[in-house]
C-alpha positions as CSV (number, residue, x, y, z in Angstrom):
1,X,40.4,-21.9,12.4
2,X,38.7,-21.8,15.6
3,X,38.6,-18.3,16.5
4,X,37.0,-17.6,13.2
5,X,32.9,-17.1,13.2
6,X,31.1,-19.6,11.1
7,X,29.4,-18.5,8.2
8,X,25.7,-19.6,9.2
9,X,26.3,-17.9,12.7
10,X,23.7,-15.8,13.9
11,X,24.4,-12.0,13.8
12,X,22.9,-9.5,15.4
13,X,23.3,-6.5,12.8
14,X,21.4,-8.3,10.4
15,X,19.9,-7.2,7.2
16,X,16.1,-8.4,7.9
17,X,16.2,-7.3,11.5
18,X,16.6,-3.8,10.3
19,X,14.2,-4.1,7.9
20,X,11.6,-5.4,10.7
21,X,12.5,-2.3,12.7
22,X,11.8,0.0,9.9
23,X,8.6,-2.2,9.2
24,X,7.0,-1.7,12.6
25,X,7.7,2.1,13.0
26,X,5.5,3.5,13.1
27,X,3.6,1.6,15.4
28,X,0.5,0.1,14.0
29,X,-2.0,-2.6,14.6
30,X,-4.4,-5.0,12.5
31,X,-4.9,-4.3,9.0
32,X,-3.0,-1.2,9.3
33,X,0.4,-3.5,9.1
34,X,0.1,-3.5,5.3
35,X,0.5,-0.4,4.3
36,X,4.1,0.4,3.9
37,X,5.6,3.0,7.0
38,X,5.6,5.6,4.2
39,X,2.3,5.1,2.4
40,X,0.9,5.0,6.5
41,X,2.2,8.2,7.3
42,X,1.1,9.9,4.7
43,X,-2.4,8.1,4.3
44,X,-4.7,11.0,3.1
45,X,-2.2,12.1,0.0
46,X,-2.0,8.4,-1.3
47,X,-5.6,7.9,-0.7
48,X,-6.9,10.8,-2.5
49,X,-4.3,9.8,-5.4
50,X,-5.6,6.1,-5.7
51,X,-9.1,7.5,-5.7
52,X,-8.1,10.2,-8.2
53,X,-6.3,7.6,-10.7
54,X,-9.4,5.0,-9.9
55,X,-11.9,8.0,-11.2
56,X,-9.5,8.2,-14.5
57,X,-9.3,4.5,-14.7
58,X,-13.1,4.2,-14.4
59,X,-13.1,6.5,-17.1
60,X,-11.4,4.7,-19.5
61,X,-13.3,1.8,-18.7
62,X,-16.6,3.6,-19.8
63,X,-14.8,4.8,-23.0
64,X,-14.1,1.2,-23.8
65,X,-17.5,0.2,-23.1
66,X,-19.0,2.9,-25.4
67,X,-16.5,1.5,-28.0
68,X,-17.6,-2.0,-27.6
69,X,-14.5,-3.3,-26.5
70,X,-16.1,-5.4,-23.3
71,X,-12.6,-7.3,-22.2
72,X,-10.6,-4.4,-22.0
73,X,-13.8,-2.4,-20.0
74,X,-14.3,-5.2,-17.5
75,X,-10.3,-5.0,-17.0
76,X,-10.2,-1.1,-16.7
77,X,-13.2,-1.1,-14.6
78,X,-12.2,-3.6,-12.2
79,X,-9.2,-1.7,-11.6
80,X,-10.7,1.8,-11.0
81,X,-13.2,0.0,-8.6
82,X,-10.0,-1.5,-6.3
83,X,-8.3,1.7,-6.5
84,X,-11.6,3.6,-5.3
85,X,-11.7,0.9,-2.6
86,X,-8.4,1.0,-1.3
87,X,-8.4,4.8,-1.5
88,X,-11.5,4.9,0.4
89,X,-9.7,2.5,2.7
90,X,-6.7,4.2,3.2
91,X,-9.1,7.9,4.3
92,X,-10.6,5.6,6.3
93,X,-6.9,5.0,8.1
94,X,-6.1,8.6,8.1
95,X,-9.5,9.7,9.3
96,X,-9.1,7.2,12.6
97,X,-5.7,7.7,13.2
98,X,-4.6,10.1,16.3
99,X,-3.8,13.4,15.9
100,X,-0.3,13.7,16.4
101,X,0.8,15.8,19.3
């Protein structure tokens, strides 16, 4: 059985490779690298929606707080505040990022 490839060789057409490809396109640099290609090419709608579902979030959280129930307002609040963070973050992106010609 010499002619036969072994079954730890390394192949070219490989599963991760492809997902690396489709990782890096579209080209992007620094912290930009964690968004997912998708979510980066279409930065401003999934911004505005993070900030949009951090607002409700918040909401809830001041609900619970005007109910008295502190553990699940710090939770709920806590939450809202990363999603207005990340949304802000993610304008931020779309704002810098060129115009595409």
């Amino acid at each position: 059985m010499s002619g036969t490839p072994s079954i730890n060789a390394a192949d070219d057409s490989t599963g991760a490779k492809a997902l690396r490809q489709w990782w890096l396109s579209p080209p992007r640099s620094g912290m930009r690298r964690l968004l997912a290609p998708f979510e980066y090419r279409h930065a401003r709608v999934f911004g505005v929606t993070r900030i949009v579902g951090g607002v409700v979030v918040a909401a809830a959280g001041i609900v619970c707080l005007s109910y008295g129930v502190y553990g699940w307002a710090a939770f709920f609040l806590a939450v809202g505040s990363l999603n207005l963070a990340c949304g802000y973050w993610e304008l931020a992106i779309a704002r810098s990022a060129s115009a595409p010609t």
